[in-house]
C-alpha positions in Angstrom: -17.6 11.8 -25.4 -16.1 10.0 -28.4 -15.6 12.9 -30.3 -14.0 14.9 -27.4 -11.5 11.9 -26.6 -10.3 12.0 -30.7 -9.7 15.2 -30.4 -8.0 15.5 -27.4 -5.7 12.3 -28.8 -5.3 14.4 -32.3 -4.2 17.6 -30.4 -1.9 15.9 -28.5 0.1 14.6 -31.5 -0.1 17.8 -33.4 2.9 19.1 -31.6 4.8 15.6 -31.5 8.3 17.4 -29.9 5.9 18.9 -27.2 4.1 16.0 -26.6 7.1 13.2 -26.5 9.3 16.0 -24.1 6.2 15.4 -21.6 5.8 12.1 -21.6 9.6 11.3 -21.4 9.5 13.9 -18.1 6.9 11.4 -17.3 8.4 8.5 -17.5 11.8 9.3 -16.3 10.3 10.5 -13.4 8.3 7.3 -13.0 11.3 4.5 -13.4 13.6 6.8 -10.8 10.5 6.9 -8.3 9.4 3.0 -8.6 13.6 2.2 -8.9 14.5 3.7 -5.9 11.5 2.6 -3.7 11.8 -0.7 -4.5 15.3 -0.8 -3.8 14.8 1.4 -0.7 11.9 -1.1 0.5 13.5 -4.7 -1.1 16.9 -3.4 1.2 14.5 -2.9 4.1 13.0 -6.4 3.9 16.0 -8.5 3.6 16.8 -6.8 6.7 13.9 -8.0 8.5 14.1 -11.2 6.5 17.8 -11.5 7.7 17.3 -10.8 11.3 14.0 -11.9 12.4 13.4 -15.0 10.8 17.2 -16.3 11.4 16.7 -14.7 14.9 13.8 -13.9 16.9 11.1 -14.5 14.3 8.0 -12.3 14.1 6.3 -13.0 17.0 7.7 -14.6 20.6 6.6 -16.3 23.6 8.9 -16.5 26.7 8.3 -16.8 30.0 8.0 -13.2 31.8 11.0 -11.6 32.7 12.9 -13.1 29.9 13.7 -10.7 27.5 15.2 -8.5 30.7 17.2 -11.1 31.9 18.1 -13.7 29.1 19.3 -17.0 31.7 18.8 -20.2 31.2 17.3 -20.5 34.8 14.8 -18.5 32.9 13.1 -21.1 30.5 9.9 -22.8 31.1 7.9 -26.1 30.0 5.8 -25.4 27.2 2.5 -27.0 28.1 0.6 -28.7 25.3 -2.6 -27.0 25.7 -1.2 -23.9 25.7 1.0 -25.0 22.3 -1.9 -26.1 21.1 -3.9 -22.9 21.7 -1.5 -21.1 20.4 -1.8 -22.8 16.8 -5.1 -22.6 16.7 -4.8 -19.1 16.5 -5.7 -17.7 12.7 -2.9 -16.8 11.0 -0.4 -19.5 12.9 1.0 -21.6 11.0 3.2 -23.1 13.9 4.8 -23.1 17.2 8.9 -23.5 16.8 10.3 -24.4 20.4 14.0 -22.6 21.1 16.5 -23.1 24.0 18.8 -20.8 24.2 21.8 -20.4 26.1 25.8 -18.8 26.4 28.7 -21.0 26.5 32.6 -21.0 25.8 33.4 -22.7 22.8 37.3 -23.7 22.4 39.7 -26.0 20.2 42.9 -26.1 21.2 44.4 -22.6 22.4 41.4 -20.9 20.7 38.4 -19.9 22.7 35.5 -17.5 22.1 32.0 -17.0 23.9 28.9 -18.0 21.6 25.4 -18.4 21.8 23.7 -21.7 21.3 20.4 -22.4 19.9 18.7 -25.5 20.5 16.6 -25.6 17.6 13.5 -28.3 16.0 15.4 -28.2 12.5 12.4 -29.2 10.7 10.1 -27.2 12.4 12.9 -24.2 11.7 12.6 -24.6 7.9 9.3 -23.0 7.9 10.7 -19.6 9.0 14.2 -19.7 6.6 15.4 -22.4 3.9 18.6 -24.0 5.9 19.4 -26.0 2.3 20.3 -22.7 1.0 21.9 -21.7 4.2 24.0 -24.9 4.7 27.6 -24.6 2.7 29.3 -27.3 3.8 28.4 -30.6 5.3 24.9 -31.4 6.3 21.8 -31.1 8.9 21.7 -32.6 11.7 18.5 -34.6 12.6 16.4 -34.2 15.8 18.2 -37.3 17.9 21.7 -36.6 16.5 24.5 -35.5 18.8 26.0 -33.3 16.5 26.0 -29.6 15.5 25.8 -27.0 12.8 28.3 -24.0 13.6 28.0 -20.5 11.7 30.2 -19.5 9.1 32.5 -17.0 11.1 32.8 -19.3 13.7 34.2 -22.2 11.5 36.6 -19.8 10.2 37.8 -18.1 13.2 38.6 -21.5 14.3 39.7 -23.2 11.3 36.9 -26.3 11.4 35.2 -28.5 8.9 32.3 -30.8 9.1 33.7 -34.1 11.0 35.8 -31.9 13.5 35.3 -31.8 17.0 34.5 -28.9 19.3 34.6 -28.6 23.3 32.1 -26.3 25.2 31.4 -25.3 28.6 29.5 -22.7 30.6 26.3 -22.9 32.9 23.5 -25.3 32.9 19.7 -25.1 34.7 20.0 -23.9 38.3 24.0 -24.1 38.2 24.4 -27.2 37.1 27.7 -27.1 34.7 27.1 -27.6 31.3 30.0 -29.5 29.6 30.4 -31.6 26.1 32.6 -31.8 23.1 30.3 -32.3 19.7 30.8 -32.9 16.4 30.2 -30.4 13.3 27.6 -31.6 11.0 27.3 -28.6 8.9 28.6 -25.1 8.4 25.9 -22.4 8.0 25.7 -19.0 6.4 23.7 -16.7 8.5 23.6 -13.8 5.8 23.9 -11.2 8.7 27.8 -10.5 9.6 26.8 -10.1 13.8 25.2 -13.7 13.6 28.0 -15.2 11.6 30.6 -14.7 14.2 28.5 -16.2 17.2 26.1 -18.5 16.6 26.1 -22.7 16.8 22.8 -24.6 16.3 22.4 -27.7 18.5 19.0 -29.9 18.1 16.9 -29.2 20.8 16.9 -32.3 22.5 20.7 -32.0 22.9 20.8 -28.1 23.8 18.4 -29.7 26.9 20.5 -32.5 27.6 23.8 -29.9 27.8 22.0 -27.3 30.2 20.5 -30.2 32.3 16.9 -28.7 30.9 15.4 -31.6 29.5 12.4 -30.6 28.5 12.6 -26.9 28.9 12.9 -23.9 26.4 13.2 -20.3 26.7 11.2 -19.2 23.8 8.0 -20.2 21.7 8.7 -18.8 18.3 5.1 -17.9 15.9 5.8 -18.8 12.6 2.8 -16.4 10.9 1.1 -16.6 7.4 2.3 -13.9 5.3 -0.6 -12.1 5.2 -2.0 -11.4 8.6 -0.6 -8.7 10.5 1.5 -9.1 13.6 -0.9 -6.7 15.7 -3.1 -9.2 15.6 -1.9 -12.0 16.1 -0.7 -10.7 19.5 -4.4 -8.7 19.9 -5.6 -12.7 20.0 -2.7 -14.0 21.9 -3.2 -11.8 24.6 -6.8 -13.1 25.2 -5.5 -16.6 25.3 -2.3 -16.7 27.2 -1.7 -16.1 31.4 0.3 -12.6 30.9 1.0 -12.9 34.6 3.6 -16.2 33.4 3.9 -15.1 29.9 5.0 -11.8 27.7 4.2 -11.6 23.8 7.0 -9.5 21.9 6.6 -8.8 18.1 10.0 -8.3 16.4 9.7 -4.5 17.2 10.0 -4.8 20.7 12.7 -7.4 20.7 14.8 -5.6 18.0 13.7 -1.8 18.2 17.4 -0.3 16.9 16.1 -2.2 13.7 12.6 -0.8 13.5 14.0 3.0 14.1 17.5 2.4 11.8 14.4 1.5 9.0 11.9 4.8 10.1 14.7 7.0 9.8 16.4 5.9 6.4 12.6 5.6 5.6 12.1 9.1 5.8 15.0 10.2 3.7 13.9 8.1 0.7 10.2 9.5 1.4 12.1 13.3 1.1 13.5 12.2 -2.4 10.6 10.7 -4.1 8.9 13.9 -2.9 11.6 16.2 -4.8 11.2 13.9 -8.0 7.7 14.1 -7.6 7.9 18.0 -7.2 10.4 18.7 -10.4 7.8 16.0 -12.6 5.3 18.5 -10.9 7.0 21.7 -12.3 7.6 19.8 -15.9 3.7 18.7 -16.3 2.4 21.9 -15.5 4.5 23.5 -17.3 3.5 21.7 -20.5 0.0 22.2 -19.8 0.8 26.2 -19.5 2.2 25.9 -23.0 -0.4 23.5 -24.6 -3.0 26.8 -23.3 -1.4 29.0 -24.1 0.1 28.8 -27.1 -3.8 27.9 -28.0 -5.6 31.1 -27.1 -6.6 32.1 -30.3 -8.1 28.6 -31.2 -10.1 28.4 -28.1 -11.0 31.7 -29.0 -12.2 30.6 -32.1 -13.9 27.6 -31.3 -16.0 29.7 -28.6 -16.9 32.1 -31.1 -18.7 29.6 -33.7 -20.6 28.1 -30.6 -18.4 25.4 -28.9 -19.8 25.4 -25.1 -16.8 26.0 -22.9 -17.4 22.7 -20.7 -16.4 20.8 -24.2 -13.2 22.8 -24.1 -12.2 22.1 -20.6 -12.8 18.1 -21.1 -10.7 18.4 -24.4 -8.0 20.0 -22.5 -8.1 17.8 -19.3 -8.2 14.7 -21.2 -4.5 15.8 -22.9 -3.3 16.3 -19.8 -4.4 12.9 -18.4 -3.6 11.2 -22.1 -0.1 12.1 -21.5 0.9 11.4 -18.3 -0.7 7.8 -18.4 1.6 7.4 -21.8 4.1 8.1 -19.7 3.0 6.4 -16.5 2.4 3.4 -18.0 5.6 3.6 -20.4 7.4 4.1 -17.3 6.0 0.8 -15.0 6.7 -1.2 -18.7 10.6 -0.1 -18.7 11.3 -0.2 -14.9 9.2 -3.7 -14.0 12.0 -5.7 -15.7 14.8 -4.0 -14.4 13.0 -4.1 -10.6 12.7 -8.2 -11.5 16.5 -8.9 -12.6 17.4 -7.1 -9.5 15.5 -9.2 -7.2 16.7 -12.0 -8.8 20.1 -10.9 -9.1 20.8 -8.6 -6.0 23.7 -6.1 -6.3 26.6 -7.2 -3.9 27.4 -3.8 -2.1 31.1 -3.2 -1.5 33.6 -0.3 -0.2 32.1 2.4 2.2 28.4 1.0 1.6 29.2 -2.4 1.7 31.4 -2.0 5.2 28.9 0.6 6.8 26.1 -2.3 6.4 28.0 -4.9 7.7 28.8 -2.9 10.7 25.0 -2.7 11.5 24.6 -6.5 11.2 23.2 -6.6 7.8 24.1 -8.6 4.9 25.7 -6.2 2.6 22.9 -6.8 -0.7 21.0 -4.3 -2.6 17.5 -6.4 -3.5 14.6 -4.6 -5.4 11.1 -5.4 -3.9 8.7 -6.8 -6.5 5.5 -5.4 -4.6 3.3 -4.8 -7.0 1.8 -1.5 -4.6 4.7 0.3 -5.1 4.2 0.8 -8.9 0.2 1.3 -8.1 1.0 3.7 -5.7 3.3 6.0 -8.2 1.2 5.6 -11.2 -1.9 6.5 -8.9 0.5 9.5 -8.0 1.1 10.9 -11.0 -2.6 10.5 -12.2 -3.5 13.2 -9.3 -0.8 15.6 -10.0 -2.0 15.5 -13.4 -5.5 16.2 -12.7 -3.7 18.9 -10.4 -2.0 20.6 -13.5 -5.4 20.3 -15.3 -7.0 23.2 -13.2 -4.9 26.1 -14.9 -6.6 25.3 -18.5 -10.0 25.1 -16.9 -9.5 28.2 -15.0 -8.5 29.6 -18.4 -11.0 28.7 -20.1 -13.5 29.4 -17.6 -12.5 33.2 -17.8 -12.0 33.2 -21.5 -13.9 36.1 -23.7 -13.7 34.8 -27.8 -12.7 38.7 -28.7 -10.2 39.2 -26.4 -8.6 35.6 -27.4 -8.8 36.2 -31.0 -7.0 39.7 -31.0 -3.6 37.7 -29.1 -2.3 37.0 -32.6 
């Protein structure tokens, strides 16, 4: 087998123009795959990142008829064995309590209709990083009676931390729902819908401004990373009175999301499949060349007794030899770049930038690091180039030392 692999190597480098055309096909072919999947699939999950953990999180609890009708007459008192029950669930992490409600929030002659989210701002922190969200100003803690307002918000009404805002709408069971607050902080939402009309209250003072003390209208999961959200609800569903309660995974609550993702999906899945099909083309037709342009050796080596089997593993082995030069070439060059990029997202602007905003996304381009994506491709290009390495054994297979011999 050693002697096989040094030949292979050694034919391989006897036509060094041949040999570095294939392995460049290779690798280019490998660096635009893994470059545009990771971008495809890093712009997918700041998406998700952006929407569901800023906004409905993963997985929710509400009480049933909720997500149909979105009242605050429609909250409910979290009981504590049920909370409880909840996180000891595998895979929970933690239970985050919302109230959330609509209300008319003016200064001045300005007025506008926002949603407010009565949130536990520590418990909050384990779904997004509010110190990287905050811009101005500060948090608010659980007993304060201030408030955090989003970044479009503090512009369209021209506000800072330490001004004052007046709101009003409906409390629990029409009781009217009236207060002027305080801005602690001004937040960043990193999704353009969010920005324009959202304001955080702490809970404790969302419930106090409804007349809900004590209520919320949704049970946020926060999950571990790695356990799937099928079954978290799969054990939920056991656990919970579905008659008072409804389990919704992100999908359900946000499905023009899910099917805005499937269908770009399927376009990026359409061009990795024409790379893969041109990188197809170029390796097999190296390996036609490498044959041949080799008949008459073959020819020879049959005739002074070389079994045929040898020749086909000698031949195989090229092919494999030089598209895992390539291959791994290829993940080397592109793994930095994919880094740098997640690091450093690329701000999209004009048409792009516009269209994503429009859909409620923040307008970024970030490259996923996961390391499957690069597996997946190199594992990819190992099979098409065991593919490729049929036509030489075929070749060989049929091969007469004679007929070979008189070619040249």
């Amino acid at each position: 087998m050693n002697l096989i692999f040094k030949l292979a190597w050694r034919n391989i480098w006897r036509n060094k123009k041949r040999s570095f055309i294939t392995i460049l096909s290779v690798l280019i072919a490998v660096i635009l795959a893994i470059f545009t999947r990771s971008m495809q699939l890093g712009m997918y999950s700041n998406m998700i990142k952006n929407v569901v953990n800023t906004y409905t999180g993963f997985v929710q609890i509400h009480k049933k008829g909720y997500w149909d009708d979105q009242t605050i007459n429609n909250s409910f008192s979290p009981d504590k064995n049920l909370v409880e029950s909840i996180k000891s669930t595998k895979g929970v992490v933690d239970v985050i309590p919302r109230l959330q409600t609509f209300s008319l929030m003016s200064s001045g002659y300005t007025t506008k209709g926002v949603m407010i989210q009565g949130v536990d701002i520590d418990k909050e922190q384990i779904l997004t990083d509010w110190k990287k969200r905050i811009i101005k100003g500060d948090f608010f803690g659980p007993n304060d009676k201030s408030i955090i307002i989003s970044q479009g918000l503090a512009k369209y009404f021209k506000k800072e931390p330490g001004d004052t805002l007046v709101f009003v709408g409906q409390g629990y069971h029409g009781m009217t729902a009236a207060g002027k607050y305080t801005i602690s902080g001004i937040i960043n939402m990193k999704n353009p819908k969010l920005n324009n009309s959202i304001v955080f209250f702490p809970l404790k003072l969302a419930q106090s401004y409804c007349s809900a003390q004590d209520l919320v209208s949704q049970l946020v999961i926060a999950k571990d990373e790695n356990t799937k959200t099928d079954r978290i609800i799969k054990v939920l569903n056991k656990k919970i009175d579905n008659s008072k309660y409804e389990i919704m995974p992100w999908e359900q609550m946000i499905p023009e999301l899910k099917q805005a993702i499937a269908v770009d999906n399927i376009g990026g899945i359409i061009m990795i499949g024409i790379i893969y099909m041109i990188i197809s083309f170029g390796i097999l037709g190296t390996v036609l060349m490498m044959t041949e342009e080799r008949i008459y050796e073959l020819g020879v080596m049959l005739a002074v007794g070389t079994k045929k089997i040898k020749l086909m593993l000698i031949l195989t082995l090229e092919s494999i030899l030089l598209s895992l030069t390539g291959v791994i070439a290829g993940i080397i060059l592109v793994l930095p770049i994919v880094y740098y990029y997640h690091n450093h997202p690329i701000l999209l602007s004009g048409t792009n930038g516009e269209a994503m905003k429009g859909y409620g996304f923040e307008p970024l381009m970030i490259l996923s690091t996961d390391w499957h994506i690069s597996l997946t491709h190199a594992l990819i290009i190992f099979v098409i180039s065991l593919i490729a390495a049929i036509y030489p054994i075929v070749k060989i297979y049929g091969l007469k030392p004679v007929d070979a011999m008189k070619e040249i």
